[in-house]
C-alpha positions in Angstrom: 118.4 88.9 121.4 121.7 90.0 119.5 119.9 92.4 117.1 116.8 93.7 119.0 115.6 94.7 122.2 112.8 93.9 123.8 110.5 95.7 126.3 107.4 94.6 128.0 106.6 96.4 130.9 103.4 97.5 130.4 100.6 96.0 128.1 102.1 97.9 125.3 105.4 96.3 124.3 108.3 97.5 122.4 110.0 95.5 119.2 113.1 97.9 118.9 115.6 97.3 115.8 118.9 97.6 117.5 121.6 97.4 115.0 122.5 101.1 114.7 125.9 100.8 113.4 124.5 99.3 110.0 121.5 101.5 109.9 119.2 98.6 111.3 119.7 96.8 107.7 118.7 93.6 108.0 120.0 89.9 107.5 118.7 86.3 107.9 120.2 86.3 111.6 117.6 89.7 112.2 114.6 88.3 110.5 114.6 85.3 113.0 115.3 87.2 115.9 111.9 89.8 114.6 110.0 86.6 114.1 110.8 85.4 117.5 110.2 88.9 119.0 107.0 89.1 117.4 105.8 85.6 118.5 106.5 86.7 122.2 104.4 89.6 122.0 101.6 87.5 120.3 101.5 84.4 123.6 102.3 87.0 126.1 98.7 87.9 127.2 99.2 91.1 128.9 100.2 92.5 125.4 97.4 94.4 124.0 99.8 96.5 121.4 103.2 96.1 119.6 105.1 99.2 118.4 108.4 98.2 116.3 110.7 101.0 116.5 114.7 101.5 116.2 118.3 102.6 117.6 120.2 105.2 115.5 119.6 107.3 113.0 117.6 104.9 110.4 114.6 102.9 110.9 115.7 100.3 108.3 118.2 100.7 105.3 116.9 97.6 103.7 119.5 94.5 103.6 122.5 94.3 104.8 125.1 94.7 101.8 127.1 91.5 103.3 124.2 89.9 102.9 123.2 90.7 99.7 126.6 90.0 98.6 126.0 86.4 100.3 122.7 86.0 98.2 124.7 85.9 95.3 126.3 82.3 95.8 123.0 81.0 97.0 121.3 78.2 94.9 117.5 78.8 93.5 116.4 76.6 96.5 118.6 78.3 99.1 117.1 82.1 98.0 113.7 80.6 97.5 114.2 79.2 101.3 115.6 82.5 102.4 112.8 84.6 100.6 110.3 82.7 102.1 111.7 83.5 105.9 111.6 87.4 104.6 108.0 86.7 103.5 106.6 84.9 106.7 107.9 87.7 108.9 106.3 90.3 106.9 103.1 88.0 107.2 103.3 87.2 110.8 103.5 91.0 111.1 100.4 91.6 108.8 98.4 89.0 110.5 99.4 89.5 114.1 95.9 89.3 116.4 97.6 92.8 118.1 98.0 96.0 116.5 101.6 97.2 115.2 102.4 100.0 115.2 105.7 101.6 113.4 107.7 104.5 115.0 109.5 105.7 112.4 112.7 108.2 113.6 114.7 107.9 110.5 115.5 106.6 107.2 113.0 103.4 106.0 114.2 102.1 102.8 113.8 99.2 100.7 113.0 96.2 102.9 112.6 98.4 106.0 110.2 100.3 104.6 108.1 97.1 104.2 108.8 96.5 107.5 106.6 99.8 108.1 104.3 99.1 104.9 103.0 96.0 106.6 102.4 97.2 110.4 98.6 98.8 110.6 99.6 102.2 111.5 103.1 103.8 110.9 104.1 107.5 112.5 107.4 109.0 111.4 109.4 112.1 112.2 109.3 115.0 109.6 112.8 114.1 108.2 112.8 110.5 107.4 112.8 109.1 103.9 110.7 106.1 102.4 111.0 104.4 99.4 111.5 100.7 97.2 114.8 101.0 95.7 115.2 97.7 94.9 114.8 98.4 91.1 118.1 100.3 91.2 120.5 97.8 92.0 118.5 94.9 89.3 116.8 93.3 92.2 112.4 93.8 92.7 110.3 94.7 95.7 108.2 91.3 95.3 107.3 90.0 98.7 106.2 93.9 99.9 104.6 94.7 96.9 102.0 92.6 97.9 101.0 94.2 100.8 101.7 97.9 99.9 98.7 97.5 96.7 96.4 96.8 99.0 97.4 99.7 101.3 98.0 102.5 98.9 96.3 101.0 95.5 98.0 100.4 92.6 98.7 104.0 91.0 101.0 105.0 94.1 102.8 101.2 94.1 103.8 101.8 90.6 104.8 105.5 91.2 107.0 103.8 94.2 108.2 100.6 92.9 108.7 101.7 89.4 110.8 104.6 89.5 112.7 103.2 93.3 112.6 107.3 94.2 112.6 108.1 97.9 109.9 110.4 99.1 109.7 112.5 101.7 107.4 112.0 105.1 104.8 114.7 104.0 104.4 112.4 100.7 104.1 109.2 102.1 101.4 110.6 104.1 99.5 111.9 101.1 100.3 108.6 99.7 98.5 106.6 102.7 101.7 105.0 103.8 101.8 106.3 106.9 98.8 107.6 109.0 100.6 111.0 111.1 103.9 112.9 111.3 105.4 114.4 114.2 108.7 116.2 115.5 111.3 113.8 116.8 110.5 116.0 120.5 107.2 114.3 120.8 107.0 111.2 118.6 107.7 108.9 121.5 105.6 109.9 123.9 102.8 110.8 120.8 103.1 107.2 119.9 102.9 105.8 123.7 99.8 107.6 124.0 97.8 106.4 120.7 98.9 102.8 121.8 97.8 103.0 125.8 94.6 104.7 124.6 94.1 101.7 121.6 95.2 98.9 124.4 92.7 100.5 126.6 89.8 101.1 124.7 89.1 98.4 122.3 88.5 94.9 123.1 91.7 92.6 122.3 89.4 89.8 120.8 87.3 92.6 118.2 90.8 94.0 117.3 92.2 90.1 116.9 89.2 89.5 114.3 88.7 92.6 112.8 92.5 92.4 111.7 92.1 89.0 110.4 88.7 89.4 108.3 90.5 92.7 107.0 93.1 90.5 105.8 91.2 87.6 104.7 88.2 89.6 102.7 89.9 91.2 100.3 90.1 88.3 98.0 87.2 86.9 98.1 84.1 87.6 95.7 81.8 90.0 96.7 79.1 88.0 98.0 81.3 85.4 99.2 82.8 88.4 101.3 79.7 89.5 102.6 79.0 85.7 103.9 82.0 85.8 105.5 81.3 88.8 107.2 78.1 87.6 108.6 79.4 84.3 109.6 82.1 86.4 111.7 79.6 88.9 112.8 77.7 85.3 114.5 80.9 84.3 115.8 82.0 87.7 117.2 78.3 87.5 119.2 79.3 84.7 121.1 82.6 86.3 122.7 83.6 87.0 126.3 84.7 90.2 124.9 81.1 91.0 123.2 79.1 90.0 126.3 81.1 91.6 128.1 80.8 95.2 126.4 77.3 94.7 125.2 76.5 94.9 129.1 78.4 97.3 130.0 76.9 99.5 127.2 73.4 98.4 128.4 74.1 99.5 132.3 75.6 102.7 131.0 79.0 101.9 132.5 82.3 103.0 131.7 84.7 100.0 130.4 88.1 100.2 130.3 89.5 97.0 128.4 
């Protein structure tokens, strides 16, 4: 990898955004390599957790100016092409059968803070900033938009993608962005923890499915939605996983996934 590094030396493996010089910002060249990263960590099947984190002083600044200046010469069908690479990372991410977790250390800003919109659970340092600030410069936040109503409901989106403001850690808690806040002393090892106690105590196959039908319920009708869930609920019976810790609960022993 030219823009990331990769770790995975124990079942919880490390994503980390290594392009500190231009504030992590990102480019077509970065989205490929993340896909590709991300891939890895889904066929590798002593993974059990991914935390994406970064080099530097910013998580994300968003896009890379050079290549935003680039985007400008594109055809219709070359941004619509590009957009769509943008879009199927942020899905892979949102779909991915292991949890993601974001480390936040600095700065996440237009497209890298839907980078940690889209992960299930995002932990930042006191002093980083978060906002959509696409509005400010005449582009939109379309492809994250999608994902950040569902997380924090449409009130908050509009208050973010509206008005492009950055807001502070303690906010973007309040707001549901992000799920805990801690000094840049212990974030790392806080972060570690949570993961090794998730890969250790859950079951990878109810975290795969759970995941997915969170994804996948949410549009449907509501009785349409509750078939689904019982069909799944059948199907989730039948699992290694399910047997597994169904007999462990019954013989009263400890299980350590």
């Amino acid at each position: 990898y030219q823009y990331i590094e990769y770790r995975n030396d124990s079942r919880v493996n490390e994503i980390i955004l290594n392009r500190p010089d231009k504030r992590n910002a990102l480019n077509a060249d970065y989205v490929t390599e993340l896909k590709a990263a991300f891939a890895q960590a889904q066929n590798d099947d002593k993974c059990r957790v991914v935390i994406l984190k970064a080099n530097g002083k910013a998580f994300s600044a968003g896009a890379d100016l050079a290549y935003l200046e680039q985007l400008q010469k594109n055809t219709f069908d070359e941004n619509l092409e590009d957009s769509n690479h943008l879009k199927e990372l942020f899905e892979q991410i949102y779909y991915h059968p292991k949890p993601v977790i974001a480390q936040i250390e600095g700065h996440a800003i237009a497209g890298g803070c839907g980078l940690a919109t889209v992960c299930d659970f995002s932990f930042s340092v006191p002093e980083a900033l978060f906002g959509y600030t696409e509005v400010k410069i005449g582009f939109i936040p379309a492809i994250v938009m999608v994902f950040l109503l569902r997380k924090i409901g449409e009130g908050k989106s509009k208050e973010l993608l509206l008005t492009g403001k950055l807001i502070e850690a303690n906010i973007a808690k309040e707001f549901g962005l992000i799920n805990g806040i801690y000094p840049a002393d212990i974030i790392e090892e806080t972060v570690m923890q949570f993961a090794e106690e998730l890969a250790k105590s859950t079951s990878g196959q109810s975290l795969a499915l759970t995941k997915q039908m969170i994804a996948d319920v949410q549009h449907l009708p509501f009785k349409d939605g509750l078939d689904f869930a019982a069909r799944k609920n059948a199907e989730a019976r039948a699992t290694n996983d399910c047997k597994k810790g169904i007999g462990a609960f019954l013989e009263k022993k400890q299980l350590i996934w």
